[in-house]
ROVOFI-485928 format. One record per atom (N, C-alpha, C, CB): x, y, z. Coordinates in steps of 0.02 Angstrom, whole numbers, plus 50000, padded with zeros to 5 digits. Atoms other than C-alpha are relative to their C-alpha. Glycine has a CB too. Example, Ala and Ser with C-alpha at 12.3 -4.5 7.8 and 13.67 -1.06 7.14 Angstrom:
500454994150000
506154977550390
500455006050000
499505000150062
499584994149997
506844994750357
499615005550037
500205002349929
// end
This chain:
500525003849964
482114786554195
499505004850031
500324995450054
500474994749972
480434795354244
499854996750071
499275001549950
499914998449908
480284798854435
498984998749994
500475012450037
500725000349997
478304792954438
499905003450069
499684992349993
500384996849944
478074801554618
500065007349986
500284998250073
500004993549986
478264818354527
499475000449942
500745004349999
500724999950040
476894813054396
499594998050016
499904997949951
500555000649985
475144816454412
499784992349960
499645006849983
500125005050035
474294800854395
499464999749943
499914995950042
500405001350061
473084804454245
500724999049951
499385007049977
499764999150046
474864805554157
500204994150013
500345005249986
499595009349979
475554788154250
499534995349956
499904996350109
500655004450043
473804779954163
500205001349927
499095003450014
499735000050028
474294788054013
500734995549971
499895003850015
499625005050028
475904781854001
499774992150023
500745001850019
500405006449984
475254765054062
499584997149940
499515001650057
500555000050020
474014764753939
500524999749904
499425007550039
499595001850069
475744767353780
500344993550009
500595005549979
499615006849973
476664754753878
499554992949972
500025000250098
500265002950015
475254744153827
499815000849942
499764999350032
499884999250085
475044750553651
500374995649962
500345005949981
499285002150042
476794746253619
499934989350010
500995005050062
499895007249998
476854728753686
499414996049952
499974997650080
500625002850040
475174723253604
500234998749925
499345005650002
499865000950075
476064729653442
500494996649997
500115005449960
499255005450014
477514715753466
500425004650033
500344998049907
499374993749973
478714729353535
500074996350075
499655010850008
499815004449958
479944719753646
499865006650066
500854996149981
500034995149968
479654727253815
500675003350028
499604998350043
499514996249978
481504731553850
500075006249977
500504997249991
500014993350011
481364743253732
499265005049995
500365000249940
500594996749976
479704749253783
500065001450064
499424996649990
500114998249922
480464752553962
500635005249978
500114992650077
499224996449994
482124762753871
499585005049974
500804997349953
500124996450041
481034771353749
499655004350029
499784997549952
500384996349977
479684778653871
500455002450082
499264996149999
499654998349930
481054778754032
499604996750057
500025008250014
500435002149939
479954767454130
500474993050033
499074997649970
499545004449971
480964754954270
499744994249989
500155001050067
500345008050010
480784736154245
499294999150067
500814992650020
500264999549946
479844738654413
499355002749999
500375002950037
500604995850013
478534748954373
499694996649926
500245008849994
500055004550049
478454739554180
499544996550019
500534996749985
500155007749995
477994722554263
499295000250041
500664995150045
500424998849970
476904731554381
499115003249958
500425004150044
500584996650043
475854739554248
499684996449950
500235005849966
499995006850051
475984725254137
499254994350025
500954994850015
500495003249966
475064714054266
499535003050024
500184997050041
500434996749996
473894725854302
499425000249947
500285004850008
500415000450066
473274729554132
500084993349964
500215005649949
500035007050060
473594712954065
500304998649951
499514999149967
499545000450058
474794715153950
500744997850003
500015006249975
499325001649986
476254705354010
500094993749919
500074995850100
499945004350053
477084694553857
499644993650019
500734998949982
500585009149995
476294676053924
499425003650007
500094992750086
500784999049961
474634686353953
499795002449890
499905010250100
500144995950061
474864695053763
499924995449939
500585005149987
499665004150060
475724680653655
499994993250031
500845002649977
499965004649947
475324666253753
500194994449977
499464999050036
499745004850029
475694654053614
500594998749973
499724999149970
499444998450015
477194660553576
500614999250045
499925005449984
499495003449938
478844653753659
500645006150003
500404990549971
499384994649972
479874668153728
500384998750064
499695007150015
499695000249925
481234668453867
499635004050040
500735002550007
500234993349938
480474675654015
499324999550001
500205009049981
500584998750009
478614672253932
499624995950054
499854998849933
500235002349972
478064660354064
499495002950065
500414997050002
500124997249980
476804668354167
499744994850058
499765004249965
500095003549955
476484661554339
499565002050073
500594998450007
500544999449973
475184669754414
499505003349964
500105002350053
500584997650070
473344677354320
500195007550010
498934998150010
499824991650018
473454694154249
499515002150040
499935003549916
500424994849950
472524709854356
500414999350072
499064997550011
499534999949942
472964714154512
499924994450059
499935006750032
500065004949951
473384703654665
500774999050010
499544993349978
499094999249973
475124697254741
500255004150007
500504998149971
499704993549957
476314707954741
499905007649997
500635000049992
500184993950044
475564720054638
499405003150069
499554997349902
500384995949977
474244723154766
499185000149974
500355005549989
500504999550023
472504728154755
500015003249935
499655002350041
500044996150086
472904741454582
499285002749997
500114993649921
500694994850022
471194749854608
500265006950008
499254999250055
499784996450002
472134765354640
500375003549966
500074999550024
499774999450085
473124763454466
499444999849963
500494993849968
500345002750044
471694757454390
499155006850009
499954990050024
500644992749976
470574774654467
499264996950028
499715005849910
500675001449985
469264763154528
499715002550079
499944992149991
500014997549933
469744770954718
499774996450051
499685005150004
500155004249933
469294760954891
499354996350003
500005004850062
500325002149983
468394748454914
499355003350037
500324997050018
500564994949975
466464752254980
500114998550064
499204999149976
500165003449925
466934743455160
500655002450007
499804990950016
499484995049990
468564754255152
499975004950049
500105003249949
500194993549943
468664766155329
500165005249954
500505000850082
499884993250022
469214779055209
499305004249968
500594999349942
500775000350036
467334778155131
499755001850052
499644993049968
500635001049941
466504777655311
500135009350030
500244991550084
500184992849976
465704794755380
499984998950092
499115002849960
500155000249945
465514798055566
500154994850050
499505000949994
499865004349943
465384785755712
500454993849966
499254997450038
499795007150017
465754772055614
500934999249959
499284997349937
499724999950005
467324779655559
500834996550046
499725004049984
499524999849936
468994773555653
500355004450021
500414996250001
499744992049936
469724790655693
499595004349999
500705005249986
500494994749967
468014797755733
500335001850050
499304997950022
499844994349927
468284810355878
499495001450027
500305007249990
500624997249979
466524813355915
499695006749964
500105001350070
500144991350050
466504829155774
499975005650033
499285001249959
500014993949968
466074845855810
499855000850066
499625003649971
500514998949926
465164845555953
500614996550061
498994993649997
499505000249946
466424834256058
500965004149978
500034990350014
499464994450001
467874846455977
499925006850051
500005002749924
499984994649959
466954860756041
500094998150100
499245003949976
500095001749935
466794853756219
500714997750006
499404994850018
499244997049956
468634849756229
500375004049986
500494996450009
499584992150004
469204865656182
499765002350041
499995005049942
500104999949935
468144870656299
500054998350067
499794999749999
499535001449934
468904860156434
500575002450023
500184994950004
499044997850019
470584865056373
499985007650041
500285001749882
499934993449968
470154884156413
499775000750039
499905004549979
500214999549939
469264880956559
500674997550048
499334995750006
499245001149985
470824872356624
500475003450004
500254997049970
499424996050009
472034884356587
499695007150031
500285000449914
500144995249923
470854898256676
500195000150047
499575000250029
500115002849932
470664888756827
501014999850029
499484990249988
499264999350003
472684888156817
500305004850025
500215000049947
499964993649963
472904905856808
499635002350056
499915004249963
500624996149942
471414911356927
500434995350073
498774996549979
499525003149919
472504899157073
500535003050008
500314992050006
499204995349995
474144907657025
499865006250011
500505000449931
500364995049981
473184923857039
500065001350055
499474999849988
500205001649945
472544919757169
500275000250083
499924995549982
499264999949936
474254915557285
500445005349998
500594993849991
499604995650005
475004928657233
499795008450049
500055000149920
500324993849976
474764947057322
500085003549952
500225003150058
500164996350019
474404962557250
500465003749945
499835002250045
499424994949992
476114969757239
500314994049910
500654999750111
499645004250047
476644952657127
499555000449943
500164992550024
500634999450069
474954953657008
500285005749965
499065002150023
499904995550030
475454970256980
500864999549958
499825005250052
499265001550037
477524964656921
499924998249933
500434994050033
500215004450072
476714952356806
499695001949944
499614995350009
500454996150027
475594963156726
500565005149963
499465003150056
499414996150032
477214974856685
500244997049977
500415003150026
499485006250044
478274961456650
499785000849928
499864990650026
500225000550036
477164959056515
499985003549943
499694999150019
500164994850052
476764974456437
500735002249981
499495006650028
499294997250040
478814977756429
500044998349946
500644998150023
499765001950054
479074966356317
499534997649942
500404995650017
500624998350061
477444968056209
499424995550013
500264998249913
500675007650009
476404951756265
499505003850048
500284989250044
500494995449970
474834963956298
499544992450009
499655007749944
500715005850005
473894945456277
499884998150069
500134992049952
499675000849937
474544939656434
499945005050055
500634999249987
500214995849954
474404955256535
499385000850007
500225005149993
501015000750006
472484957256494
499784992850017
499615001349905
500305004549947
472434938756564
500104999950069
500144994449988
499754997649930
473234942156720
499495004450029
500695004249997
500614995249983
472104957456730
499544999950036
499715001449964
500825000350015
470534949856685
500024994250066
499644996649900
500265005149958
470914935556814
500065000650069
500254994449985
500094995249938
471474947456946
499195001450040
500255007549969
500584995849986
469654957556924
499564996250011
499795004449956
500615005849980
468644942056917
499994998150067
500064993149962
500055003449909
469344935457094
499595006050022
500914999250059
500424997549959
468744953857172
499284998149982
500115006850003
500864999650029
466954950957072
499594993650049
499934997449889
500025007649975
467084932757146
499885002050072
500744994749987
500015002849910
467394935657325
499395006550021
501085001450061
500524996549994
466304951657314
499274996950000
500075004149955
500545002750014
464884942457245
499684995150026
500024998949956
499825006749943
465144928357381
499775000750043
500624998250026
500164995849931
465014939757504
499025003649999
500745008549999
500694997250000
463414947357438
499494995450005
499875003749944
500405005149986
462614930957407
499734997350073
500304995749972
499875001249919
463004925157588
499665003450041
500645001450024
500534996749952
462114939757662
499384998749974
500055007750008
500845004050029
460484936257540
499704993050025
500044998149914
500165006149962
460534920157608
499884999750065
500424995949994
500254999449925
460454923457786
499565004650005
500515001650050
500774995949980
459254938157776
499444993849977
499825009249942
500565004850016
458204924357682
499894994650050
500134996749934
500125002549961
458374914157806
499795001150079
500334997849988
500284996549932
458094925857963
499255002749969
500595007550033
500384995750007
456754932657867
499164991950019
500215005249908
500305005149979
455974912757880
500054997950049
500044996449975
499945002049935
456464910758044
500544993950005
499304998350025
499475007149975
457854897058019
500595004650027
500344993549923
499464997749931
459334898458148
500504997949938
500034994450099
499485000550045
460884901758050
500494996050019
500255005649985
499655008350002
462124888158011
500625003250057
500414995949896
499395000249931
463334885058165
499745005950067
500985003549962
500254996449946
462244893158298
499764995850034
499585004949991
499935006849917
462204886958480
499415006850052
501424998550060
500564996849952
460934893558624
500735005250010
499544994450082
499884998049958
461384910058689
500125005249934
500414996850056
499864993650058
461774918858493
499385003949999
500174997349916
500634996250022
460934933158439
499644997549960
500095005649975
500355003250025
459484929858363
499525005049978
499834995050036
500604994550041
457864940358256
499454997450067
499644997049887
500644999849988
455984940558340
499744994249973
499715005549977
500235004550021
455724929958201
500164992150005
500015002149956
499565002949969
456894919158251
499624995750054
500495004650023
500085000849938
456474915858423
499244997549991
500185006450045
500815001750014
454584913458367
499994993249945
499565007849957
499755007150047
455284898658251
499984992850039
500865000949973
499605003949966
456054889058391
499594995350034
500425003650041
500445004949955
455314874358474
500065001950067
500194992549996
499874997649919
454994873758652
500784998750024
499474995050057
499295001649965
456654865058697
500675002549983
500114993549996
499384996050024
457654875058584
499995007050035
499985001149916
499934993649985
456984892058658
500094998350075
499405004949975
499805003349921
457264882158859
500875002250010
499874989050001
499145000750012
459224880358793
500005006049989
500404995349938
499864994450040
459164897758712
500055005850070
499325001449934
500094996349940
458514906258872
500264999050064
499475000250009
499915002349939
459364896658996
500625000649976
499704993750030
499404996750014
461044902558905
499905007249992
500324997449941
499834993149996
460644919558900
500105001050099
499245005349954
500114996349927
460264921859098
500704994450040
498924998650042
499305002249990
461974911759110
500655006149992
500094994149944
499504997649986
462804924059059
499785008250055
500395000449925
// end
């Protein structure tokens, strides 16, 4: 008996295609299912497909079994048979449809790249907190840990997310002063200041009357 899920189907059409030879030429199909090794199952299936079942072949002819009781081609149990028959999916078939209109669109490249890009932004933000809590002494364990047992990938993230926090809090710090010289340099009173703080020239020349009243009447307070 031939195993049809280990034959390509130009050879399943093929045989399909003697199977129907034979019967056309009178050739009972029992022995057109012994002679080629094909299962009654697959036979009846190929039969009604192509049309060549005995009531579809010999229709005037009175055989046991010849009574045919539904129309030849495919349908019932047989199925659609465009896939035997190579005509392939329907045009309103999702397997046909491109893009949005697909049903397991994903949004394509563009929303792939953006959640892979979430993904590794995520898993930064992960390490850079664990980093983060950790002191100096433990960054530096982990970082060995690592390289003992070969995962250099892993130590060079640790590293890299170590060196970024100093760049971070460095760069924090630098901003922070740019911002207040920019703002002493316009005369605004820096955030969370009360009469009596130090203050610029420029400063003090900013201030309304009632702010420089409060300002001066806390300095000679103290």
């Amino acid at each position: 008996m031939v195993d049809l899920r280990t034959v390509p189907m130009a050879e399943r059409r093929a045989l399909a295609g003697e199977c129907e030879r034979l019967a056309r030429a009178g050739v009972e199909p029992v022995q057109i299912r012994t002679e080629l090794g094909v299962s009654y199952k697959v036979y009846s299936r190929w039969a009604k497909i192509y049309e060549f079942r005995q009531g579809d072949v010999f229709p005037e002819t009175p055989r046991a079994g010849a009574r045919v009781r539904s129309a030849a081609g495919a349908g019932g149990w047989v199925g659609s048979g465009r896939y035997t028959l190579g005509l392939g999916p329907p045009a309103d078939h999702p397997v046909r449809m491109t893009g949005e209109g697909h049903p397991g669109w994903t949004g394509g490249a563009a929303a792939s790249r953006e959640r892979y890009g979430a993904l590794r932004d995520e898993r930064r933000n992960e390490l850079a907190d664990r980093v983060a809590r950790q002191t100096a002494a433990a960054v530096l364990n982990d970082v060995r840990d690592a390289v003992e047992v070969g995962d250099y990938a892993r130590a060079d993230r640790v590293l890299t997310a170590w060196r970024a926090r100093q760049r971070r809090e460095a760069g924090l710090a630098a901003l922070e002063g740019l911002v207040a010289e920019a703002a002493a340099a316009a005369g605004a009173l820096p955030e969370g200041w009360t009469a009596g703080d130090m203050v610029s020239r420029v400063q003090i020349g900013a201030m309304d009357d009632e702010a420089l009243r409060a300002h001066v009447a806390a300095l000679v307070a103290r």
